[in-house]
N, C-alpha and C positions, 0 to 999 in steps of 0.2 A: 710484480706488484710490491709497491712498499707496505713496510708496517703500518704506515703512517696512512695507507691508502685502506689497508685491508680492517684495520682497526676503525674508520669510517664509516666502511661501509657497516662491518659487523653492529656495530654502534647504532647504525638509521634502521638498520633489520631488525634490532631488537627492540630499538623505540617503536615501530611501524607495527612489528606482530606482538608486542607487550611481553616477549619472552624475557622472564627478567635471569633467566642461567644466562642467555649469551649477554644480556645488561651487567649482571654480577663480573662475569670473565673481561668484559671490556674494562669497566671501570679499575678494576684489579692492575689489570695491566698499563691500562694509564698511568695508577698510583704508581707502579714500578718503574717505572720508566720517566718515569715526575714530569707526566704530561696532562696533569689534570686540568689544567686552564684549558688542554685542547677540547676536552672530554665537556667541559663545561660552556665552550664557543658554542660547539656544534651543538650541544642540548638547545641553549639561546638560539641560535638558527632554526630547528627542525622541529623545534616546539613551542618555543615562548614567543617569537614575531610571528611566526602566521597564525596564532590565538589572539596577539595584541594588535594584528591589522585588523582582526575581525571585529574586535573589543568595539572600536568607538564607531564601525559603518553601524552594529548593531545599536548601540545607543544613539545613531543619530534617526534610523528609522522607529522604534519604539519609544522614544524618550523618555523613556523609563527608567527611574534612578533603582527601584528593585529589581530590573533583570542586573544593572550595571554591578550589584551589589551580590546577586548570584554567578555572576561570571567570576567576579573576583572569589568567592568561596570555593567553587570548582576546580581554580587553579591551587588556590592555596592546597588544597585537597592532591592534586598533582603533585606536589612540594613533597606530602606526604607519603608518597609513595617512593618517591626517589629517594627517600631519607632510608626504607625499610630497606631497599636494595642494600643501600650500602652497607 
């Protein structure tokens, strides 16, 4: 197994179970290895597109500009959370 592989995975298991020690160790070792654009794809991959494909089917069945306006808070709120990891 590559670093490169193992650091992946470690990375989706700690998004997936919210363990933010093995979130802290990844990100750490990203920074070290000055692979944080990698650390930053995969967040966008496993977290931010399958939130933003759901984003617009949900406002096309509700067309509701206040659920639209609650989704976007909830994420932003996400944001918040990956900032305290670091």
């Amino acid at each position: 197994m590559t670093l490169q592989y193992g650091l992946e995975a470690s990375f989706r298991e700690g998004l997936s179970s919210g363990n933010t020690s093995v979130l802290r160790e990844c990100l750490r070792t990203y920074a070290t290895i000055d692979k944080t654009r990698d650390a930053e794809a995969l967040f966008r991959t496993c977290v931010v597109k399958p939130y933003m494909d759901e984003v617009p089917a949900e406002l096309c069945c509700h067309g509701n500009i206040l659920h639209a306006v609650c989704s976007v808070t909830s994420t932003l709120s996400l944001w918040k959370d990956v900032d305290k990891i670091c």
